[in-house]
N, C-alpha and C positions, 0 to 999 in steps of 0.2 A: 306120854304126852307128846304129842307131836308140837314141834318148834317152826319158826318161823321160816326155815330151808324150807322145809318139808311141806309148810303150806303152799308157798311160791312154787318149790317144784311140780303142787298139784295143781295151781291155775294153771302152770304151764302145762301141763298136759291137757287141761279140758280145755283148754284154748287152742289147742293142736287139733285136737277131736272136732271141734269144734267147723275149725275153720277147712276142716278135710272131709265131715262130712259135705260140706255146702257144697265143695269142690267137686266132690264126686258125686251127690244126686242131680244139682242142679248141672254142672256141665253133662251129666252121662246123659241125662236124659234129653237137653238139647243135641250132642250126638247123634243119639239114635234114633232123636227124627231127621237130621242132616243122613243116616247112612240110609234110612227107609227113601229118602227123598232120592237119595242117589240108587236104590233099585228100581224107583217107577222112571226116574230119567233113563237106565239102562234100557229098561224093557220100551220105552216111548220110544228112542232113540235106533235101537240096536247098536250091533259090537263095535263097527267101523268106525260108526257116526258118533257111539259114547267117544270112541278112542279119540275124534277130533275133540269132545268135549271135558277129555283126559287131560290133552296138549294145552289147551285154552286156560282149562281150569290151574291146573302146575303151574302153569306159567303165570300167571295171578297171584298165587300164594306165594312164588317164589319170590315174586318183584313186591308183591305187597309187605315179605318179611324182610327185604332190604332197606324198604322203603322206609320201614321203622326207626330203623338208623340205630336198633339194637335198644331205641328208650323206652320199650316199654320194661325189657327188665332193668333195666339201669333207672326206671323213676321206679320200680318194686324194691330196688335194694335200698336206696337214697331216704324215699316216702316213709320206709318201714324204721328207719332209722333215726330220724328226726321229727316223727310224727309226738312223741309224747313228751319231749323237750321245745320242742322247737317248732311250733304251729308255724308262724308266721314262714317261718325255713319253708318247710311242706307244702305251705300255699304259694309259693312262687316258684316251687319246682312243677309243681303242678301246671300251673302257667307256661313255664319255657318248656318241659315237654311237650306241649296239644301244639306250641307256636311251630317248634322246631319239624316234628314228625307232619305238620300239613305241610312245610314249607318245602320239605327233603323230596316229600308222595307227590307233591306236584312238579316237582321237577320229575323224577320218574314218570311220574304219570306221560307229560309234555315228550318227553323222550318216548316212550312208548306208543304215544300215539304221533309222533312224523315216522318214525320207522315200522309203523305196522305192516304197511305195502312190501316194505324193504323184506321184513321179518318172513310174510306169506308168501314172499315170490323165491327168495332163498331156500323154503322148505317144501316149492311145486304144491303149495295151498292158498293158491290166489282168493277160494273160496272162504277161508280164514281172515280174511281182510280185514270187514266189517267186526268178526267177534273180535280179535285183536284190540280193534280201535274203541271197544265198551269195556278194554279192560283198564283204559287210563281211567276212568271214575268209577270203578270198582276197587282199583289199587289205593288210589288216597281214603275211598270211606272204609276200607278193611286194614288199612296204616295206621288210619285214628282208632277205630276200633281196637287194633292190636294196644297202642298207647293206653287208652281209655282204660282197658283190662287190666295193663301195669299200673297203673296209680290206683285201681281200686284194692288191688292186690296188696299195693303200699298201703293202705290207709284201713286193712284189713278185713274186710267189705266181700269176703268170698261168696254171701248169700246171695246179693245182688247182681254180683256178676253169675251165678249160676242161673240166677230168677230168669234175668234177660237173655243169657244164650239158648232156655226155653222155648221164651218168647220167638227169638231170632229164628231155631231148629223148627218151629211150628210153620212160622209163619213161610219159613223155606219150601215145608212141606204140601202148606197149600198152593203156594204162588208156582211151585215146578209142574205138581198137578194139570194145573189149566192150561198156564203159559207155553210148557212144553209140547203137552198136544194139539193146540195152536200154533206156535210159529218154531216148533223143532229144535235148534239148534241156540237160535239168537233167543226165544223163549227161554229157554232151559237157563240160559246167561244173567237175561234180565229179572228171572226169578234169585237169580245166586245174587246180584245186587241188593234188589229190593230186601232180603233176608239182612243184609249188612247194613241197610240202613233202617231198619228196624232196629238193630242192636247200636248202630250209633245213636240214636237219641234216646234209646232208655238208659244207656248208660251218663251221656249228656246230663240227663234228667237227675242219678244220683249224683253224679260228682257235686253237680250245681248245689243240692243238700248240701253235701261235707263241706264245700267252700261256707257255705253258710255258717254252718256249726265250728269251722277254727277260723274264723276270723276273732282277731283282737287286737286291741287298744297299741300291741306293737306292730310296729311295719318293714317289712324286710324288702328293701329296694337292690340288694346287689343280683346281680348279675351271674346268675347261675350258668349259662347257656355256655361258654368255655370249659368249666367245670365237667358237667355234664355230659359233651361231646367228647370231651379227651377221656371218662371212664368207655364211651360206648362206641372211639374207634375202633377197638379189637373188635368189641361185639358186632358191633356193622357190617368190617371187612369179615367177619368170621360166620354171618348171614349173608353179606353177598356171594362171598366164598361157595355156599351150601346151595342157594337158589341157583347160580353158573352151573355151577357141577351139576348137582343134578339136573337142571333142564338140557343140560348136555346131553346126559344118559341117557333119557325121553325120548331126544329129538332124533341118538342116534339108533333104538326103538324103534322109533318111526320110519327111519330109513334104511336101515337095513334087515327089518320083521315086516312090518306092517301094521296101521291103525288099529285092527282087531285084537292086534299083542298090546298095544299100548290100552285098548281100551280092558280088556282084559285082567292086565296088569292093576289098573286103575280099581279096577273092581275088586281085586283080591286085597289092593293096599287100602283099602279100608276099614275090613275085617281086621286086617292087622292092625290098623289104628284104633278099631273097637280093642282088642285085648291090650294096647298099649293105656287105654283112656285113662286108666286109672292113676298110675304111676305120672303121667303126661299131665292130669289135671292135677294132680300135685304139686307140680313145680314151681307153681308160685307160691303155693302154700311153703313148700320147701325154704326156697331162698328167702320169702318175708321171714320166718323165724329164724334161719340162722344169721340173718343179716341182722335181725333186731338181739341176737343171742353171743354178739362178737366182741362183748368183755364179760360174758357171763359162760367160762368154760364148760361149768357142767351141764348148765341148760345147749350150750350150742353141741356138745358130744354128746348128748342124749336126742336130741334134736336128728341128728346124724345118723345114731345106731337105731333108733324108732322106724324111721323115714329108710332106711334101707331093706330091712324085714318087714315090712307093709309093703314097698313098692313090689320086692319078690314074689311076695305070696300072693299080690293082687294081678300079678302078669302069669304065673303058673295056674292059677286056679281056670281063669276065661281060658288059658291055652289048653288044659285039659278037658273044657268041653268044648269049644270048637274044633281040635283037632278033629276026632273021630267024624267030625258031622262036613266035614270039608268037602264031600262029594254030593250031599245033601243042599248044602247050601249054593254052588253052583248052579243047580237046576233052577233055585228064583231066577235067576236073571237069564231064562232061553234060549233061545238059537245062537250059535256062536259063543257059547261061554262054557264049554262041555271041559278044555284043559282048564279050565280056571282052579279045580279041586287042587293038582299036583304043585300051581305056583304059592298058593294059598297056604299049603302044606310048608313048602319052604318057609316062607315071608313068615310066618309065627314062632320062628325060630328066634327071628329079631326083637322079638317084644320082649325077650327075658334077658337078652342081651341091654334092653334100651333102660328098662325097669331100675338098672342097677347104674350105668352112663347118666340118666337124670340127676339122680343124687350126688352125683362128683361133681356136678357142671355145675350144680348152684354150691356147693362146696367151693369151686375154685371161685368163682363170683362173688361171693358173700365175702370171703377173704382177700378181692381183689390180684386173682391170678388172671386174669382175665385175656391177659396176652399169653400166657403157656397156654388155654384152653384156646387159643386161636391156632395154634400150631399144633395141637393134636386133632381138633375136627380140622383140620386140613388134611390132615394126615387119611382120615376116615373121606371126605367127599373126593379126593385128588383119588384116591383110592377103588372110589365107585366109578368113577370117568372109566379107569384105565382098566378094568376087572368088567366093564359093561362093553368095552371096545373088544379085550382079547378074547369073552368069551361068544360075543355074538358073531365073530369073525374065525372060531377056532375050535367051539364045542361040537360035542358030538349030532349027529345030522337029525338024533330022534329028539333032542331039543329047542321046541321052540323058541323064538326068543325071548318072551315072557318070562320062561323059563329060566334062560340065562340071566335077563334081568334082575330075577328074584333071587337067586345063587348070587351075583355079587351083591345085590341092597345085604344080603346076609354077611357076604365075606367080609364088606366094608363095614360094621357094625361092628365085627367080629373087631379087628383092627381097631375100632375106635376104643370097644373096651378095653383090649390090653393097655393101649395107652395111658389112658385114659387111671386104669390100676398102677399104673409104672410111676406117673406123677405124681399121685396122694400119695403114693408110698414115699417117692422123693421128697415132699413137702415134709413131711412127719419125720424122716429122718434130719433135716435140716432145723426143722422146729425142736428138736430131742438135742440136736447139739447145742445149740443157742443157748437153751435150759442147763445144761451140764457147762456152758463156760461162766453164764452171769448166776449161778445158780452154787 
């Protein structure tokens, strides 16, 4: 006879199932028309011209993940936690997250665009100007977006947010199509916007549902927005942290290789982000359960050992057929992209490394370490700066610096993981004494 453990431990797993497949058909397949998108842009563009549209784009993501201010995982752990107690809770977190992440992106944004000029003439790409300045309203609609995706992740909603980043990957795909072989450069840009604002109102579109569906008869007037900010200092500093550093690497890519190593680069960290997809569309799947799993030990330890052997085996399996094909798939993207096979090679060394660093990092988050995970992805982006500088100034002459580039994104990963293992282990032995004094 199965007893009532036994039952709950089975919703819990088809609920896991559940909400991981949506995460990986629907975000894969938005993906992989965002990476198809990015090889007719390469090949519309060429190598030089992608690598300016490398710089631009990094630089976007990087200011856009700042911009976040760390809430979208901080409304996925909070949302997931108070969603089935506490409605009225959940609807005003909801609130001060969309209020707080437009308010932070547009100050970023505003900063971004009076120093765009500043930005272009620093890096001798006065040409960069204009794209620069279409990144301040690319950065707040892709900030909310990022938000938007954390509270649906909170409210556990993984189908919809798969559905739309479809959507979003589609519509990428036609608008870079046209745009790009019309106006080049700024095309290629204006399509990576409009993509993002397709994903902002269909997500708009669901939340506005679920506010619907928990509204009730109680009202929750306080004041989450202090609360919420003091979890997602670290998180912010330890996202601005990551977007600095690495647009550092980039720039100094750019300036002591050249645009075709950057654009190059760009193209191979793609591929690499296809073999990471899976483990990477996890993670909020990850954190919403162990967040909603944090006085239920053995669903949150199973939670933990499930989620570590699925992410493994889902970053080995892609890396075993894309390695072999890595000189194969270079040839998509033409003239100028001939060493991309060798960087490509490297850089998927990272995805089995990253497979397994996901799952600690919403470990440390769900259990509010939030500030020691700050100090170890320091540890890892301080890392890529200094290991992108000594080797693009100090490697051997037959390595390009793509090359080099993609030797430390490894080495610094490499570094994150050890730490990264050093601190669960330290937690757990801290956690085992605690148990042995009150116990």
């Amino acid at each position: 006879m199965f007893g009532i453990a036994d039952v709950k431990l089975s919703n819990f797993y088809r609920n896991l199932a559940r909400d991981s497949f949506w995460a990986v058909v629907g975000n894969g397949l938005g993906n992989g028309l965002l990476l198809l998108a990015g090889i007719l842009i390469a090949r519309l563009l060429g190598a030089d011209l992608y690598g300016e549209y490398g710089v631009v784009k990094s630089t976007m993501m990087y200011s856009a993940t700042f911009a976040t201010f760390g809430l979208g995982i901080t409304a996925t752990k909070y949302i997931s936690q108070y969603i089935q107690q506490h409605c009225a809770r959940a609807l005003r977190i909801i609130h001060d997250t969309l209020f707080i992440t437009f308010i932070f992106s547009t100050f970023v944004a505003i900063c971004l665009l009076i120093g765009a000029g500043w930005i272009a003439e620093w890096k001798e790409a006065q040409n960069l100007t204009l794209a620069f300045r279409m990144l301040s309203v690319i950065i707040i609609v892709k900030a909310l977006v990022t938000a938007q995706q954390g509270i649906l992740a909170g409210l556990g909603d993984f189908k919809n947010v798969g559905i739309n980043n479809i959507f979003s990957g589609l519509s990428m795909l036609v608008f870079a199509t046209g745009l790009t072989y019309l106006w080049g450069l700024r095309g290629a840009l204006a399509a990576l916007l409009l993509s993002q604002v397709v994903c902002l109102v269909l997500n708009f579109v669901v939340i506005r549902k679920h506010k619907k569906e928990l509204v009730t008869e109680e009202q929750d007037v306080h004041n989450y927005i202090p609360e919420l900010l003091r979890f997602s200092l670290p998180v912010a500093m330890q996202e601005g942290l990551y977007a600095i550093c690495n647009w550092l690497a980039i720039m100094a890519l750019k300036q002591y290789a050249s645009e075709g190593d950057v654009g190059i680069f760009t193209a191979a960290l793609q591929w690499n982000l296809l073999v990471q997809m899976i483990p990477n569309l996890l993670a909020n799947v990850v954190l919403a359960h162990l967040s909603g799993t944090t006085q239920d030990k053995q669903a949150h330890k199973s939670t933990l050992r499930t989620m570590m052997v699925v992410n493994i085996a889902c970053a080995i399996v892609p890396f075993a057929v894309i390695f072999p094909l890595c000189g194969f798939i270079s040839t998509f993207y033409g003239a100028g992209f001939e060493s991309m096979a060798v960087v490509l090679k490297i850089l998927l060394l990272d995805a089995v490394f990253f497979s397994i660093t996901t799952v600690l990092k919403s470990e440390f988050l769900a259990t509010g370490h939030n500030w020691w995970l700050l100090i170890i992805r320091a540890l890892k982006d301080l890392s890529l700066v200094i290991l992108v500088y000594v080797l693009l100034l100090h490697s051997p002459q037959d390595w390009s610096g793509a090359i080099c580039f993609a030797v430390a994104y490894v080495g610094a990963s490499f570094i994150y993981l050890l730490a990264a293992i050093c601190g669960y282990g330290y937690f757990k032995i801290i956690e085992h004494k605690k148990k042995v004094v009150h116990g």
